[in-house]
C-alpha positions in Angstrom: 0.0 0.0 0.0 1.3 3.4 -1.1 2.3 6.1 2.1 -0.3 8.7 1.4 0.4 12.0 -0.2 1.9 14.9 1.6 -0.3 17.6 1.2 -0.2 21.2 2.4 -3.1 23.1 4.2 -3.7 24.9 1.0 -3.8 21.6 -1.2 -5.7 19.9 1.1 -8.6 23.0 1.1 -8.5 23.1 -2.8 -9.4 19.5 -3.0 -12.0 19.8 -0.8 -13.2 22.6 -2.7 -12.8 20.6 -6.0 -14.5 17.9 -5.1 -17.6 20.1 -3.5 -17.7 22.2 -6.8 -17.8 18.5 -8.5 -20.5 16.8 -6.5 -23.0 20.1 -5.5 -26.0 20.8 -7.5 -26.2 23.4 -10.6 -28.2 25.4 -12.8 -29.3 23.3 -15.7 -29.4 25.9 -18.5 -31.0 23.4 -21.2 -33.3 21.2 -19.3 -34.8 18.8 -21.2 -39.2 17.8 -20.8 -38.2 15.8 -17.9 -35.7 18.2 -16.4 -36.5 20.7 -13.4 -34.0 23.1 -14.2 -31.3 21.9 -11.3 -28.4 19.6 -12.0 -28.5 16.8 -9.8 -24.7 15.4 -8.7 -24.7 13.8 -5.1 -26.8 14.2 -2.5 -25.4 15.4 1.3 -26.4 13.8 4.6 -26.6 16.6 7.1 -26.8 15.2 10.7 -28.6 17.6 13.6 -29.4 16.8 17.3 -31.7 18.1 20.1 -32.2 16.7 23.3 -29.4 14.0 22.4 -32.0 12.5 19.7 -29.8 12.8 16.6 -31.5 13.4 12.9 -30.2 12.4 9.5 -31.7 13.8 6.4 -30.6 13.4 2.3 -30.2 16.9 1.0 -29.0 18.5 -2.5 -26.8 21.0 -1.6 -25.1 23.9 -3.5 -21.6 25.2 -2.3 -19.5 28.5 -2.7 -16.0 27.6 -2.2 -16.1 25.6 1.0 -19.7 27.1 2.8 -22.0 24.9 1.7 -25.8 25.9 1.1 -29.3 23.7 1.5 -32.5 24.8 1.0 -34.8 23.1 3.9 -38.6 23.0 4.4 -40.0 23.5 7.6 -39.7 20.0 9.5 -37.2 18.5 12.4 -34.2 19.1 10.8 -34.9 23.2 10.7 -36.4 22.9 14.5 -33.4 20.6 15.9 -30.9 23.9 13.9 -33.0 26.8 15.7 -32.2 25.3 19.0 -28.8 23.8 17.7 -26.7 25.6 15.0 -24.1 22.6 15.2 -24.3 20.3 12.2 -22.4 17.4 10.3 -22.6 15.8 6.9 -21.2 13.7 4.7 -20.5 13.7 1.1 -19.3 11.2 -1.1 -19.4 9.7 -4.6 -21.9 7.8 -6.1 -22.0 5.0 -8.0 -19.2 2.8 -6.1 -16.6 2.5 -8.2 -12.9 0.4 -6.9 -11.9 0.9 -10.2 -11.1 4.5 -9.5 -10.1 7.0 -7.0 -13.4 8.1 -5.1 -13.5 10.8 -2.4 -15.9 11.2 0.7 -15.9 14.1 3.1 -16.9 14.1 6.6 -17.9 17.6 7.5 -18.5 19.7 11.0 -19.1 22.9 11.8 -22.6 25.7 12.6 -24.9 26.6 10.3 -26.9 29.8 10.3 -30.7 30.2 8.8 -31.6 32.1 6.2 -35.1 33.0 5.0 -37.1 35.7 3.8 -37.9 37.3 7.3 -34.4 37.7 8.5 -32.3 38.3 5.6 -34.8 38.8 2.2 -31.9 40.3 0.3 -29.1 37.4 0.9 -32.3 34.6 1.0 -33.4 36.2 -2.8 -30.1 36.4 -4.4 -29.7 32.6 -3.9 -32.6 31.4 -5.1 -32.1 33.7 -8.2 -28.5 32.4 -8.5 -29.6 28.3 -8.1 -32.6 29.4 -10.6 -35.0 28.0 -7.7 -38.3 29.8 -9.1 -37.9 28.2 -12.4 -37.4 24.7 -10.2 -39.9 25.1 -8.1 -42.4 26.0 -11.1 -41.4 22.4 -12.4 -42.1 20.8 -8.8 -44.8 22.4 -8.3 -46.9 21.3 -11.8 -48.7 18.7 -10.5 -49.7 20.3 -7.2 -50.8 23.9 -9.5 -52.5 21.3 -11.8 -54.6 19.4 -9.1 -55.7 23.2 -7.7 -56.3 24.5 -11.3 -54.0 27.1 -10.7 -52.3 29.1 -13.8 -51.0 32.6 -14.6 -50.8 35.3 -11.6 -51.8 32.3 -9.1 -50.1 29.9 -10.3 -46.8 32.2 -9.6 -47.8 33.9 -6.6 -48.7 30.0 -5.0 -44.9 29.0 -6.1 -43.6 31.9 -4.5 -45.1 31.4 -1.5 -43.9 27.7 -1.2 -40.3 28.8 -1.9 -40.4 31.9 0.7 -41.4 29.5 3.2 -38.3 27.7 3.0 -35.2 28.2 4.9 -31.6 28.4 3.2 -29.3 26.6 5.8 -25.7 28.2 5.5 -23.2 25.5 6.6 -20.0 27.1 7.6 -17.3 24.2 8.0 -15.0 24.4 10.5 -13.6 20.9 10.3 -13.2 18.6 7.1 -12.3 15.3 6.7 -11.2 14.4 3.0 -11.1 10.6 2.5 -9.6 9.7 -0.8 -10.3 6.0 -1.6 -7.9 4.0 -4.1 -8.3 1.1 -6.6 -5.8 -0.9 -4.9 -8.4 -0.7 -1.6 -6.0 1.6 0.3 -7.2 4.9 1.5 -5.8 7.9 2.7 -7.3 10.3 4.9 -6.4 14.5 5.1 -7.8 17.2 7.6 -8.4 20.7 7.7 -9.3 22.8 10.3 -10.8 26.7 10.2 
């Protein structure tokens, strides 16, 4: 088994970065008759707690460098984070693959809400930037269908689904980058805020 890599800080933080960039959602520009407008890469795990009860939820995830951002209906995860700004998650590659290098991170640090009622200016640029209107149109077709909604209402009905959502920023302060090898060996970097 090869000694693992020496890596600096900085290297180590890049990575990280590179393989967040890789695996976070995006802005489909073309999307096709099945497509909601969002490219879908992997999914996080972010893990809250309250009252020792600990809570794991799948989330897509967008990510600026190494802050990572979720968008979160109102449910458990969002309460446990009001009473409990410390978080973790995990992120790692899908399909399996030994054939080639794969990387996972395990992540900690404190996340801060976002939503239209503390911060409308930071909460609005975001969901212009993801394009979460045009998703959330797509999402929502069924739902505006069922009601017979269209035009003004139709719009005004998606808007006030998406403004009830919370933006959870997740501001690392700890990473763990595993890097997985075909030859089964794996080595493991840190970095610390």
């Amino acid at each position: 088994m090869p000694a693992p890599q020496k890596k600096t800080k900085a290297r180590i933080k890049q990575d990280i970065i590179s393989f967040l960039d890789k695996t976070s959602g995006g802005v489909d520009q073309k999307p096709g008759k099945h497509g909601c407008g969002m490219l879908h890469h992997n999914a996080l795990v972010l893990a809250t707690t309250y009252n020792d009860t600990p809570r794991a939820t799948v989330l897509e995830f967008f990510n600026e460098g190494l802050t990572i951002y979720i968008f979160g209906e109102p449910g458990g995860k969002i309460a446990n984070l009001k009473r409990n700004p410390k978080a973790s998650a995990v992120v790692y590659e899908q399909p399996l693959d030994h054939g080639k290098l794969q990387r996972s991170l395990q992540i900690f640090g404190t996340t801060e809400l976002i939503n239209v009622r503390n911060n409308a200016k930071l909460f609005n640029a975001k969901m212009k930037k993801w394009n979460l209107l045009s998703v959330g149109k797509k999402l929502l077709r069924p739902f505006l269908k069922e009601k017979n909604l269209s035009g003004k209402a139709a719009d005004e009905t998606v808007i006030k689904f998406l403004t009830a959502l919370n933006i959870i920023k997740f501001i690392p302060q700890h990473i763990i980058l595993k890097e997985y090898h075909p030859d089964f060996s794996m080595h493991k970097y840190e970095w610390k805020k």
